[in-house]
MIMARKE-374940 format. One record per residue (C-alpha): x, y, z; residue in one letter. Coordinates in steps of 0.2 Angstrom, whole numbers, plus 5000, padded with zeros to 4 digits. Layout:
BEGIN
- x | y | z | res
- X | Y | Z | A $
...
//
This chain:
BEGIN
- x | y | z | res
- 5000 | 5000 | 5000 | X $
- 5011 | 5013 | 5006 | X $
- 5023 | 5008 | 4988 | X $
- 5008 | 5010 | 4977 | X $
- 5005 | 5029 | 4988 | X $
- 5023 | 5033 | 4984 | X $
- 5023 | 5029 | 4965 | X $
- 5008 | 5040 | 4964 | X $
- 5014 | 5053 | 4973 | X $
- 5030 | 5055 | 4964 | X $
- 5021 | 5053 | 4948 | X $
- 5010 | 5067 | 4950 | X $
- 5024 | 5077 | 4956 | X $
- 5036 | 5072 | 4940 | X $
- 5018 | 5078 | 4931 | X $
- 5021 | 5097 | 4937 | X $
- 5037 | 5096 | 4937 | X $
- 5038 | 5092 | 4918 | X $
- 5023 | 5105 | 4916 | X $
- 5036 | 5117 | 4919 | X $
- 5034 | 5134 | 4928 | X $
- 5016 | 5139 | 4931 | X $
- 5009 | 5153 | 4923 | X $
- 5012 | 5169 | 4933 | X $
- 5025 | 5161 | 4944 | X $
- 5042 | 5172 | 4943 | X $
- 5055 | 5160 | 4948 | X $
- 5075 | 5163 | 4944 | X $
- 5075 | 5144 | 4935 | X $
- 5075 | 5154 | 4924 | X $
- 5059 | 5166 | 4925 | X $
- 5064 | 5179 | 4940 | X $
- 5080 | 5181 | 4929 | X $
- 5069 | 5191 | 4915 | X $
- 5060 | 5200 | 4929 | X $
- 5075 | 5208 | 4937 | X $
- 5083 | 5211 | 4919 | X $
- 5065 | 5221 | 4915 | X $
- 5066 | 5232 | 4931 | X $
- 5084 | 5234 | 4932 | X $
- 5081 | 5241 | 4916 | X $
- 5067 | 5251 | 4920 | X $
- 5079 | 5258 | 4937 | X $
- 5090 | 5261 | 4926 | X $
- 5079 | 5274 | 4915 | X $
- 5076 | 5283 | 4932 | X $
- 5090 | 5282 | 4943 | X $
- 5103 | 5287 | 4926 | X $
- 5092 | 5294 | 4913 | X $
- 5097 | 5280 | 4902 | X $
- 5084 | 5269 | 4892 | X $
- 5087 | 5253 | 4885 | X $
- 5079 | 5248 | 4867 | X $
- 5066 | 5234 | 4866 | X $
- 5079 | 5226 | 4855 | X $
- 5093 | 5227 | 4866 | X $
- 5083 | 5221 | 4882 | X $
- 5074 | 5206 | 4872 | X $
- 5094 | 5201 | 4868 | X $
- 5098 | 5204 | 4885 | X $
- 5080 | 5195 | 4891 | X $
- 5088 | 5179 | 4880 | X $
- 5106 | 5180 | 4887 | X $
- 5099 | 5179 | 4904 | X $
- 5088 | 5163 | 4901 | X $
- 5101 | 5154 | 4890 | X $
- 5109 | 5146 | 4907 | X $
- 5092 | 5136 | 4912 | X $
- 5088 | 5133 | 4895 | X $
- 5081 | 5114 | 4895 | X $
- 5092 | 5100 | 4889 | X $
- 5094 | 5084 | 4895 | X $
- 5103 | 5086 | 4910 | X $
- 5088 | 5093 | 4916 | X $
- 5082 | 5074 | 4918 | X $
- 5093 | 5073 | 4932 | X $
- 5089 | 5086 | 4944 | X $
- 5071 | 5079 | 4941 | X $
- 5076 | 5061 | 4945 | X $
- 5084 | 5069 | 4962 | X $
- 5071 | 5079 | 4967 | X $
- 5059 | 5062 | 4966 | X $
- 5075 | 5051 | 4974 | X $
- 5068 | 5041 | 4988 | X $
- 5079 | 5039 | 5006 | X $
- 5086 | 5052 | 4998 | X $
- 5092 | 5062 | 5017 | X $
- 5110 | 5066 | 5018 | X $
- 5115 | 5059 | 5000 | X $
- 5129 | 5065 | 4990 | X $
- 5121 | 5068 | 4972 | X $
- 5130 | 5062 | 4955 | X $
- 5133 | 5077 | 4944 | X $
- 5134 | 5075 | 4925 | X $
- 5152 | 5083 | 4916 | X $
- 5142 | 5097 | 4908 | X $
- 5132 | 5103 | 4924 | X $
- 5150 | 5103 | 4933 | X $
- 5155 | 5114 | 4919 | X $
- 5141 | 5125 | 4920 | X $
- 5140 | 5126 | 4940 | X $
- 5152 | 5141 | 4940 | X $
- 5141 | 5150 | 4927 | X $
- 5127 | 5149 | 4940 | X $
- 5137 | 5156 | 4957 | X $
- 5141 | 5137 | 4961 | X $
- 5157 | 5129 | 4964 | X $
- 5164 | 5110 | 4960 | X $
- 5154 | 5099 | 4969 | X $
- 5163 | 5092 | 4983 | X $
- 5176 | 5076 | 4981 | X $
- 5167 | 5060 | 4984 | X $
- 5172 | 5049 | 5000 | X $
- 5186 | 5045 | 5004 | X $
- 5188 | 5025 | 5002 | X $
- 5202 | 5011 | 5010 | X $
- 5210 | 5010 | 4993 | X $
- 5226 | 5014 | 4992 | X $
- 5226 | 5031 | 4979 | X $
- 5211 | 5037 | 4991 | X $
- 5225 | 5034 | 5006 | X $
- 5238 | 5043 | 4997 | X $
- 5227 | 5057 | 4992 | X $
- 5217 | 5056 | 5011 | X $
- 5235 | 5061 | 5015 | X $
- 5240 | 5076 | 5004 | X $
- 5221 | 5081 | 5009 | X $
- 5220 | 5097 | 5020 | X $
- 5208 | 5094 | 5034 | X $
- 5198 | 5110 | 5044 | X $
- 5203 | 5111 | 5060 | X $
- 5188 | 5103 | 5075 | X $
- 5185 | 5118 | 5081 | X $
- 5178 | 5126 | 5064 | X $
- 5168 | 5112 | 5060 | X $
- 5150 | 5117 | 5063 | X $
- 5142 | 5107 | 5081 | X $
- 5125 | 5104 | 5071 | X $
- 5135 | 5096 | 5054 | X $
- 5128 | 5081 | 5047 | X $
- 5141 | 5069 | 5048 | X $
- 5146 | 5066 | 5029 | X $
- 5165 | 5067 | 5027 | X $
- 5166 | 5075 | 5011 | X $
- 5182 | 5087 | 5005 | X $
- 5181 | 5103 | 4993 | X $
- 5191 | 5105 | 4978 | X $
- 5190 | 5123 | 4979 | X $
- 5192 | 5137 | 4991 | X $
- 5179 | 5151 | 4991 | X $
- 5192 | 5162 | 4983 | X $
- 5193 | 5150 | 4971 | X $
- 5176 | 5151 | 4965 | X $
- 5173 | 5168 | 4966 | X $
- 5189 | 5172 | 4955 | X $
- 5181 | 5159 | 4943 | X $
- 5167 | 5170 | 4943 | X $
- 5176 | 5188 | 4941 | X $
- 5184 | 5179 | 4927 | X $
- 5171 | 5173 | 4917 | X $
- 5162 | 5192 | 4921 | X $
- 5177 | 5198 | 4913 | X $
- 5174 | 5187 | 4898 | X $
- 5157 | 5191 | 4894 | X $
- 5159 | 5210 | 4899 | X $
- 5176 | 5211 | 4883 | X $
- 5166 | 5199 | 4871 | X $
- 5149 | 5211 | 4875 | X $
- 5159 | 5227 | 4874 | X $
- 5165 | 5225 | 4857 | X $
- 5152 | 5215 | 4850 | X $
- 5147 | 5225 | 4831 | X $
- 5130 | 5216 | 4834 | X $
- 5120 | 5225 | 4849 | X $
- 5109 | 5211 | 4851 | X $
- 5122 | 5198 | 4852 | X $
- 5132 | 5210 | 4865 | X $
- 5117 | 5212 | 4874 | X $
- 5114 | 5194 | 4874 | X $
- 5134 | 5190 | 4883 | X $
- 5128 | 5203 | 4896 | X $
- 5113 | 5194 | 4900 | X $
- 5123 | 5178 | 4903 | X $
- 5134 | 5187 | 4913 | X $
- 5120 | 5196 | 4924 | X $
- 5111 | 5178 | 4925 | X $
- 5128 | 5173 | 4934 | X $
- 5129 | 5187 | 4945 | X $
- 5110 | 5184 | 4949 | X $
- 5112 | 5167 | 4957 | X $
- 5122 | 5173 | 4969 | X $
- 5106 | 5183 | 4974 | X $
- 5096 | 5166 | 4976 | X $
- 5095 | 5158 | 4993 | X $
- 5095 | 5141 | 4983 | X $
- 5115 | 5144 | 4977 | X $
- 5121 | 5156 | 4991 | X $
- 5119 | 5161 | 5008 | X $
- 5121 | 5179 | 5012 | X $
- 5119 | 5191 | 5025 | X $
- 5105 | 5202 | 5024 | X $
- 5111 | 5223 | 5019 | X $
- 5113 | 5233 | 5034 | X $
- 5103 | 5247 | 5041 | X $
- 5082 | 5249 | 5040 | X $
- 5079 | 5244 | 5025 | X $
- 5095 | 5236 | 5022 | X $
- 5107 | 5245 | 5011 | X $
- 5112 | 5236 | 4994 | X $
- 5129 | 5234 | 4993 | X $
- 5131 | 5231 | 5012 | X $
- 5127 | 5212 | 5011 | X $
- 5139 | 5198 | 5011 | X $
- 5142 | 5180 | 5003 | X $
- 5142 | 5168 | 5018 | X $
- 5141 | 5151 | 5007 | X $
- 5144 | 5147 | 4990 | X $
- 5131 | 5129 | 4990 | X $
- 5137 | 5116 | 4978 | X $
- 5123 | 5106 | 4969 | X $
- 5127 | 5089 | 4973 | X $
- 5122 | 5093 | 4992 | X $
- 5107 | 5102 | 4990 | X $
- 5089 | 5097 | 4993 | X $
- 5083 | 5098 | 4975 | X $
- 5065 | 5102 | 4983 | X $
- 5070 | 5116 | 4990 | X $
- 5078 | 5124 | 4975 | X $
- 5063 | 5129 | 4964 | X $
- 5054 | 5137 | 4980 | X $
- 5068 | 5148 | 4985 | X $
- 5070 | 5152 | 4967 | X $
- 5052 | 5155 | 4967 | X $
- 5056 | 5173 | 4979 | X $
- 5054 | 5190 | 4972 | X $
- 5049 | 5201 | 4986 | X $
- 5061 | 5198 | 4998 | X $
- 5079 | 5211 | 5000 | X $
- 5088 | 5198 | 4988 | X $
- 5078 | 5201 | 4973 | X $
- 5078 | 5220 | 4978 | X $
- 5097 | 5222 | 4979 | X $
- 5099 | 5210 | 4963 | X $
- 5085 | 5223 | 4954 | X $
- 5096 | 5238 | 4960 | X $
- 5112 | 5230 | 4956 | X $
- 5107 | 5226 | 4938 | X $
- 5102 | 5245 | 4934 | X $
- 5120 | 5251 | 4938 | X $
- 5128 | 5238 | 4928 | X $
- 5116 | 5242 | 4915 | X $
- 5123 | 5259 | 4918 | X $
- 5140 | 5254 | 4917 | X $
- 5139 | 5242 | 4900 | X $
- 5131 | 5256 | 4892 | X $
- 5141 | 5269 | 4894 | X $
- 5156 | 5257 | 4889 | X $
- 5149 | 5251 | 4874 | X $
- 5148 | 5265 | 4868 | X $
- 5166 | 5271 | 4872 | X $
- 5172 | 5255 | 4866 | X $
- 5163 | 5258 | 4848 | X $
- 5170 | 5276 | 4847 | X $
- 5186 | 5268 | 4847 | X $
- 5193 | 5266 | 4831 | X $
- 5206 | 5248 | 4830 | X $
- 5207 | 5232 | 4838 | X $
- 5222 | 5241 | 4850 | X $
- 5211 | 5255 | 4854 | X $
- 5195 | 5245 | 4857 | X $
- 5206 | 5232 | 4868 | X $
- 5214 | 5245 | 4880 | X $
- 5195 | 5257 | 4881 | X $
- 5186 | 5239 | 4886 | X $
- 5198 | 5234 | 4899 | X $
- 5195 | 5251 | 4908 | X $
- 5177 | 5248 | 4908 | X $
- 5180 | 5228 | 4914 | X $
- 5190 | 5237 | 4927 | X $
- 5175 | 5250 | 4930 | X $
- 5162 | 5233 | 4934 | X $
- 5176 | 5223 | 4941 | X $
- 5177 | 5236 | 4956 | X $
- 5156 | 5236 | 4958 | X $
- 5157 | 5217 | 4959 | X $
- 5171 | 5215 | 4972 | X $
- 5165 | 5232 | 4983 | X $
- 5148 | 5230 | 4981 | X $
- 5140 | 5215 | 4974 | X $
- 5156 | 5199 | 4979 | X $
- 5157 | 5207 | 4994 | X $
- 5167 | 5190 | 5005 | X $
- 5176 | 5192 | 5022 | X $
- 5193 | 5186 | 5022 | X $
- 5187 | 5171 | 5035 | X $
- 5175 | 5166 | 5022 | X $
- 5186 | 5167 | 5006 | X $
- 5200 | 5155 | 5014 | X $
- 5185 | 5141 | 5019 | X $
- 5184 | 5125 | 5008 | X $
- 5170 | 5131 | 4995 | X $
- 5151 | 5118 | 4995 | X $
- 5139 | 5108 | 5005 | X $
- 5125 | 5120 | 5010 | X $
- 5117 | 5127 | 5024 | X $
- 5102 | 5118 | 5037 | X $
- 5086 | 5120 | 5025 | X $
- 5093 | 5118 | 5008 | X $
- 5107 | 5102 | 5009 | X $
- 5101 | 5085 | 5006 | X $
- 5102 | 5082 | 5025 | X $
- 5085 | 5091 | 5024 | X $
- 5069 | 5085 | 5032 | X $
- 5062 | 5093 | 5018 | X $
- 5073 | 5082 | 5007 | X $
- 5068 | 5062 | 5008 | X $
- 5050 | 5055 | 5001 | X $
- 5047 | 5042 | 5017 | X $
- 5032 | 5044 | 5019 | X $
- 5021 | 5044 | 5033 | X $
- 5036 | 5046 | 5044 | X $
- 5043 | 5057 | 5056 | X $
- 5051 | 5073 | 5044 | X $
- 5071 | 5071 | 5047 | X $
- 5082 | 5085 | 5055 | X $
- 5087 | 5100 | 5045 | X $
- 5106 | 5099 | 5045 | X $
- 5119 | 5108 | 5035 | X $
- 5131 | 5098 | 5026 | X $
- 5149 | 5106 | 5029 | X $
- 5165 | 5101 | 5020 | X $
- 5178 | 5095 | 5032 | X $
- 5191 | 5100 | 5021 | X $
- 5203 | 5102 | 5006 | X $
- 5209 | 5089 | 4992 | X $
- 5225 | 5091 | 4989 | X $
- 5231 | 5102 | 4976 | X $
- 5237 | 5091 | 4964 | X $
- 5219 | 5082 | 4967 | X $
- 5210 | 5098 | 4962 | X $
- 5219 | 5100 | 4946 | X $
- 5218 | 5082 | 4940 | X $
- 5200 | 5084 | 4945 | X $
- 5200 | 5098 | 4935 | X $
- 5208 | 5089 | 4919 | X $
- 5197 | 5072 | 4920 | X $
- 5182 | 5084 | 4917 | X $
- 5186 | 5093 | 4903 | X $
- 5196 | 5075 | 4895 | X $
- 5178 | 5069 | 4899 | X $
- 5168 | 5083 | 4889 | X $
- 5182 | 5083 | 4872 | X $
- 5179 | 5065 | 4873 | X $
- 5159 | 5066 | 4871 | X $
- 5164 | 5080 | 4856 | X $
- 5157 | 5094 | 4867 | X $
- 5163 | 5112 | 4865 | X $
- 5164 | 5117 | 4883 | X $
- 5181 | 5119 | 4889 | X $
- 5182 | 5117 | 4908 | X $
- 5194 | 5126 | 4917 | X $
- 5195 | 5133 | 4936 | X $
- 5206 | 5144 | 4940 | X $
- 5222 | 5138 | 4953 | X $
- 5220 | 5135 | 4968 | X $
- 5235 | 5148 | 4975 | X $
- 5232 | 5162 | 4963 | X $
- 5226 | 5178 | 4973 | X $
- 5212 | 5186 | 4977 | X $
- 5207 | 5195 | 4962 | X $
- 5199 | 5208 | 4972 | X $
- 5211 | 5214 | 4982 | X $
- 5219 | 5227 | 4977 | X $
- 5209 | 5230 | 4964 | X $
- 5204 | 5251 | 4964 | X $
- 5206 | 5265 | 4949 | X $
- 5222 | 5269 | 4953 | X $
- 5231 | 5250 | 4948 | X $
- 5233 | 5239 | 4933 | X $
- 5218 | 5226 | 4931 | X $
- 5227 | 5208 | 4937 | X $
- 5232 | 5200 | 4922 | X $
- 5217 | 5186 | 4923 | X $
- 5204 | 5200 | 4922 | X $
- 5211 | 5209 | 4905 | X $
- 5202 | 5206 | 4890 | X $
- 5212 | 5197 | 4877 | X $
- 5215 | 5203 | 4858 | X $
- 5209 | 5187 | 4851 | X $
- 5190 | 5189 | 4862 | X $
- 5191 | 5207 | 4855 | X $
- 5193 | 5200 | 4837 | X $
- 5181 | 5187 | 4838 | X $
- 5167 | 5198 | 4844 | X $
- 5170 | 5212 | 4832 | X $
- 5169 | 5199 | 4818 | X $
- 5154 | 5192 | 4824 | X $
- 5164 | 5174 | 4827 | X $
- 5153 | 5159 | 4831 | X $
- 5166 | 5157 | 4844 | X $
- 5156 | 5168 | 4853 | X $
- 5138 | 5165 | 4849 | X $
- 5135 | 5153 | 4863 | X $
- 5136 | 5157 | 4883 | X $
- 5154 | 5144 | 4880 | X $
- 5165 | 5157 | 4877 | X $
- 5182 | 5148 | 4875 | X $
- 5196 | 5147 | 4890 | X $
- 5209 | 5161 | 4891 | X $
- 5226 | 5154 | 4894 | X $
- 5232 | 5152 | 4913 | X $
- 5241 | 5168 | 4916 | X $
//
């Protein structure tokens, strides 16, 4: 009886899961992404006095849904979202959604157990464990281990903005450069959803945008899938107000660069004018928007917080028992580095191999903090300049560029 309840149950749920989202429902998979995109843009009429064409924000409307759009990946958050005895489980996570995690405010999922083999002792042993007193009292007790720091992920990120911000810049099609500054705002935006990233609330009454901070970067293979469309679901809370505020003044900042990029005239000239407007948003997003205190930055990135992890309540289809605890899922530690980067190589081996275009890369472990440092008066770091070959490619238009793949800049 209670099997044939359970089938039913989770066939009725597959039903509105596949249905897709319902009409009127503003969700950032992938809907609240458009809505923020349309007010920021509206904002960014009043607060700047600068309007954006229905062209241009129907291109930047498609950037920002391209990450969600559905493929069949998609099949595997659904099967995880209807997994029975499914409390406190580490999720598989395909190549391509490993790639993509970054592109979404997500780092690497997390390094799987730890077995008695003799590679998993060797690499146990390189392995850089948190110290007991860090660890959280109320963790669930999965030993898993990060490949990345937090600084890690979030110079990933500054790196890939910096990428979509040179292609977008220099783009001789307005709707295609609109379009690689929606992918880069649908990035930035997942940072704003409770599903992908805790935060701390912006201070004072209301809060202040550009006051909060980035507590937790969750990675999705321990996140309680049930929980991610509901939190995505939110539009009326301070993290959709400070995205929607956000998005207006890099809306102001694209503009007014675009437009000094295509008064340049020259592939020299156009490179140097859109590095000083990359160094112009790579400021906002470290002061403002990235905002990480040093503590945070130098803890092992994944897991996620009591609520959204798979050691959820919320997070297991037993039914008619007792709803589990709402635990986090911490990571105890580092991989080694050697670990990270072979990690790092085995996935993007995995995706040439299956003839995809994505190119994985993360960026290494010890570069610095891309942040710091980083004001008017100083160089942009080297990983954050815009390359002649991305400036070429986008004023010719290059297919290299027509998707949200834009290919990997060399290590620097």
């Amino acid at each position: 009886m209670h099997d044939t309840v359970r089938i039913l149950a989770c066939a009725a749920l597959a039903g509105l899961i596949l249905a897709g989202t319902p009409r009127g429902t503003r969700a950032y998979t992938p809907d609240n992404h458009e809505l923020y995109i349309v007010q920021g843009a509206r904002m960014c009429e009043s607060a700047h006095a600068l309007r954006i064409g229905e062209k241009t924000l129907a291109g930047m409307v498609e950037g920002v849904r391209e990450p969600d759009k559905k493929n069949r990946h998609v099949l595997q958050m659904v099967k995880q979202r209807l997994e029975p005895g499914s409390y406190g489980k580490q999720r598989d996570i395909s190549d391509q959604r490993i790639a993509a995690q970054a592109l979404h405010g997500s780092p690497n999922p997390t390094r799987r157990r730890y077995t008695g083999s003799a590679g998993d002792r060797e690499n146990l042993n390189k392995a850089i464990r948190m110290p007991a007193g860090k660890l959280m009292a109320d963790r669930f007790e999965l030993d898993v281990y990060s490949y990345d720091t937090n600084q890690a992920v979030r110079n990933k990120i500054l790196i890939s903005a910096s990428q979509f911000l040179c292609v977008s810049l220099a783009h001789r099609n307005e709707t295609q450069s609109a379009r690689k500054f929606g992918n880069m705002l649908h990035m930035i935006g997942d940072t704003y959803s409770a599903s992908h990233v805790q935060r701390s609330a912006p201070k004072g009454t209301p809060g202040k945008c550009g006051t909060e901070k980035i507590e937790w970067h969750f990675s999705m293979d321990l996140i309680a899938w049930k929980q991610h469309v509901p939190a995505d679901e939110k539009n009326g809370d301070w993290r959709f107000r400070c995205i929607t505020e956000h998005t207006s003044d890099l809306m102001k900042l694209w503009i007014d660069g675009r437009r000094a990029v295509a008064r340049e005239i020259g592939k020299p000239a156009k490179l140097n004018r859109a590095n000083q407007n990359v160094k112009d948003a790579m400021i906002l997003l470290c002061n403002r928007i990235l905002r990480e205190d040093a503590d945070v930055l130098e803890r092992p990135a994944g897991g996620a917080a009591a609520g959204y992890s798979s050691a959820s309540g919320t997070d297991n289809w037993e039914f008619f028992k007792k709803k589990k605890a709402d635990r986090p899922i911490q990571p105890v530690g580092l991989t080694g580095a050697e670990e990270a980067e072979a990690f790092v190589k085995r996935i993007n081996d995995r995706l040439k191999k299956d003839g995809s275009k994505i190119a994985f890369w993360y960026p290494p472990r010890d570069m610095k903090d891309l942040c710091r440092g980083l004001d008017h008066g100083r160089p942009l770091p080297a990983p954050l300049r815009c390359t002649s070959q991305e400036i070429d490619w986008a004023m010719q238009g290059s297919g290299k560029v027509r998707s949200m793949w834009i290919p990997a800049r060399p290590q620097q």
